[in-house]
C-alpha positions in Angstrom: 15.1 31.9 -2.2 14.6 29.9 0.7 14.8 25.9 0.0 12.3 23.5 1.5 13.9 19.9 0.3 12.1 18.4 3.9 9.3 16.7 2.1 12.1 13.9 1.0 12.2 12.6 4.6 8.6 13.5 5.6 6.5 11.9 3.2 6.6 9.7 0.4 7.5 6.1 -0.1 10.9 6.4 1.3 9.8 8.3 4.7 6.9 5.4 4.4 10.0 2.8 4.7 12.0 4.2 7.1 9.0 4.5 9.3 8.8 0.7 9.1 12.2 0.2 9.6 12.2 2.1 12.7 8.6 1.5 14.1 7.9 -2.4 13.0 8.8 -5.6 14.6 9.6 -7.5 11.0 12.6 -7.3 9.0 13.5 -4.2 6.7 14.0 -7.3 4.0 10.8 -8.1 4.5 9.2 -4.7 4.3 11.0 -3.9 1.2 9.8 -6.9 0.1 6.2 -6.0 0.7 6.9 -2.4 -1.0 7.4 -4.2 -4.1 4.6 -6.0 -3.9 2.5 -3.3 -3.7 4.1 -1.1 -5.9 4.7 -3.6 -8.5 4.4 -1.9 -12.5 1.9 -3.4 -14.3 1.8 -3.0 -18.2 -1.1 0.1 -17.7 0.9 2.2 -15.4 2.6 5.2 -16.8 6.1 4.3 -17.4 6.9 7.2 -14.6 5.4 6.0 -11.7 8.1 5.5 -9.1 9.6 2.4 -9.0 12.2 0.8 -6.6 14.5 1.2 -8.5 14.1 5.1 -8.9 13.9 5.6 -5.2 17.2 3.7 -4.5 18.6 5.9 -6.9 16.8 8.8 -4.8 18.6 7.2 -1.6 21.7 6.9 -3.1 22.0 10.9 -3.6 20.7 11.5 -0.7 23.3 9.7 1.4 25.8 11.4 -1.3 24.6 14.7 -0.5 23.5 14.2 3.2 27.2 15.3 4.8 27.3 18.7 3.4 23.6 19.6 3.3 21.5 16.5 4.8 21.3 17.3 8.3 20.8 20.6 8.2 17.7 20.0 5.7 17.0 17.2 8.4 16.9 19.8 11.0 14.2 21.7 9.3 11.8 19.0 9.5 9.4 17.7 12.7 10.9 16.4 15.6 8.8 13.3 15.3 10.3 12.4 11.9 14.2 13.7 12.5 13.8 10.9 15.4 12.0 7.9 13.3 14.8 8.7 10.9 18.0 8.4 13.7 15.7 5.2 15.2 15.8 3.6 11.8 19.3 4.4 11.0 20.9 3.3 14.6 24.3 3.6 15.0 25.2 3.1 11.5 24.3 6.7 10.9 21.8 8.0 8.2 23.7 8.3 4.9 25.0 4.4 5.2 20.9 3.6 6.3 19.9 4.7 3.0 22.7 2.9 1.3 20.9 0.1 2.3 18.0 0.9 2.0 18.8 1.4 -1.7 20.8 -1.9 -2.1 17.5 -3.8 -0.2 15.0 -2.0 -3.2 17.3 -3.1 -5.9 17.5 -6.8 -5.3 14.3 -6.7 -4.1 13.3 -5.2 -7.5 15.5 -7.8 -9.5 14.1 -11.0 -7.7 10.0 -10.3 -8.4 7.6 -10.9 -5.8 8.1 -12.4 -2.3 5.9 -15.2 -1.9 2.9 -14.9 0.6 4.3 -18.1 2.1 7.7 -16.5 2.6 6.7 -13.1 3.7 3.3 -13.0 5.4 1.0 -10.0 4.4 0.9 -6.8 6.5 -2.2 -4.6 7.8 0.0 -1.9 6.0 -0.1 -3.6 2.7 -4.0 -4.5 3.4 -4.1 -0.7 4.1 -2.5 0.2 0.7 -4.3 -2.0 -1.9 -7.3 -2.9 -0.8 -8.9 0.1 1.4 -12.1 -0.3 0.2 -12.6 -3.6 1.5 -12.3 -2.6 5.3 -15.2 -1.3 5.2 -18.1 -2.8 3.6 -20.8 -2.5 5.8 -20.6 1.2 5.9 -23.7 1.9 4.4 -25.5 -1.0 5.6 -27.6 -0.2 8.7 -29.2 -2.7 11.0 -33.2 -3.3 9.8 -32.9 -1.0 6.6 -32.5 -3.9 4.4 -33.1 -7.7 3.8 -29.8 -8.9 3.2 -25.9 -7.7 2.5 -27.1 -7.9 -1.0 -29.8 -5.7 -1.4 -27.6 -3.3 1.0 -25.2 -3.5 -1.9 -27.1 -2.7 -4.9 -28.6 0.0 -2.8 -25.1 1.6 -2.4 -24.0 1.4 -6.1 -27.6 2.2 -7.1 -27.0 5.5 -4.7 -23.5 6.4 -6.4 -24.7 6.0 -9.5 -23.8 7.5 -12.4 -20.4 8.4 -10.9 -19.2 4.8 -10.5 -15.3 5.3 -11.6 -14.9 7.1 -8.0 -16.0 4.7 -5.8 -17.8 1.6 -7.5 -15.2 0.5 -9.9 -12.5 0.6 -7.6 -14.1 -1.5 -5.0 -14.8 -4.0 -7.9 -11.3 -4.1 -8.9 -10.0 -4.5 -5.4 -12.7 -7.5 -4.5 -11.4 -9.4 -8.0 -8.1 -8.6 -7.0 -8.6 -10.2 -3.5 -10.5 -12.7 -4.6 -7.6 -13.6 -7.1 -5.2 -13.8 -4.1 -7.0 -15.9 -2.2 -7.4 -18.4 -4.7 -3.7 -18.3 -5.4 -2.6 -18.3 -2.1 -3.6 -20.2 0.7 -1.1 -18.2 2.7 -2.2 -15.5 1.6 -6.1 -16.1 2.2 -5.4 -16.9 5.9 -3.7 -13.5 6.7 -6.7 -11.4 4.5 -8.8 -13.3 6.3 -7.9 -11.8 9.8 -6.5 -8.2 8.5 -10.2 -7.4 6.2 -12.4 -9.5 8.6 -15.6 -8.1 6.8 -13.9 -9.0 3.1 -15.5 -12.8 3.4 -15.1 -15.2 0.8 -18.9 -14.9 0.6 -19.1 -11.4 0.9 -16.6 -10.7 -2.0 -18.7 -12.9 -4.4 -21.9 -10.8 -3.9 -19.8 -7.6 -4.2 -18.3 -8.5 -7.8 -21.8 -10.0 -8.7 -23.3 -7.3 -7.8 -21.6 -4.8 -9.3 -20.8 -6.4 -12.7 -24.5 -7.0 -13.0 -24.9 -3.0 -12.2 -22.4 -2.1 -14.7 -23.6 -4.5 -17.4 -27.0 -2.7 -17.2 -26.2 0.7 -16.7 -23.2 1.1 -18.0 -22.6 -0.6 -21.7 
């Protein structure tokens, strides 16, 4: 039966790494750093969502492996991605780049989260939690309404009653930002430039909004 292991350095959060470490202009540290900020377990999640340290352990038998079967399994995948793995790895060679990579996720794991004042947020990490909020004026079109406001309630009015997809996730993402911000003045300075539509202002009506939309339809 023909074997088709490629999707380990093709996709995933470890192919979502090593394209940082061989496209980006910050430290791997740093990246790693931002992984587990983003990936970070809370108490809800199911106790097997991957974690850092299950994907150093991942890492680790790959680079065991990698000698006798890696490259040709490396062979089999795009040219694109056998080269952003060789630019990430450099001269150190691919199995001792994931060794590292491994070591980076444990301590990274074992330390908690890097402060927004140590590492500055990415567009990637923007990209990852809080996609909803890069676009908020979608359905807002000039003339059709008053204010941002009554856009708003027209939206969640429009996806109603199917407001898990789309509704509540937005609402968690806004508290979540909002949250952030408040905490962080670091971080607040970098949202504010990464989610330029995510205002402050904006963010209020969108939890107001929406909580008052929920309250009344949905209890």
């Amino acid at each position: 039966m023909a074997l088709h292991p490629e999707g380990m350095f093709t996709t995933g959060p470890i192919a979502h790494l090593v394209g940082l470490a061989a496209g980006g202009t910050d430290p791997l540290e740093w990246e790693v750093l931002r992984f587990g900020r983003v990936t970070r377990t809370e108490y809800w999640d199911p106790a097997w969502r991957v974690t850092p340290q299950h994907l150093a352990s991942q890492l680790d038998y790959l680079s065991t492996v990698f000698g006798e079967f890696g490259e040709g399994f490396l062979d089999t995948c795009p040219e694109a991605d056998r080269r952003t793995w060789r630019t990430a790895a450099g001269t150190q060679g691919i199995p001792a780049f994931m060794t590292g990579l491994a070591t980076l996720l444990r301590l990274a794991d074992r330390q908690g989260d890097a402060a927004y004042e140590d590492v500055p947020l990415a567009a990637w990490e923007v990209r990852a939690r809080f996609p909803l909020l890069l676009s908020l004026d979608d359905w807002a079109y000039d003339g059709e309404y008053a204010s941002y406001e009554e856009s708003l309630r027209a939206f969640v009015e429009g996806e109603h009653p199917y407001c898990s997809y789309e509704v509540m996730p937005r609402l968690h993402q806004a508290l979540a930002a909002r949250m952030l911000c408040a905490e962080s003045a670091a971080f607040a300075a970098s949202f504010r430039v990464l989610a330029p539509q995510a205002t402050p202002e904006t963010l209020e009506v969108l939890a107001r909004t929406t909580l008052t939309h929920m309250t009344e339809q949905h209890v």
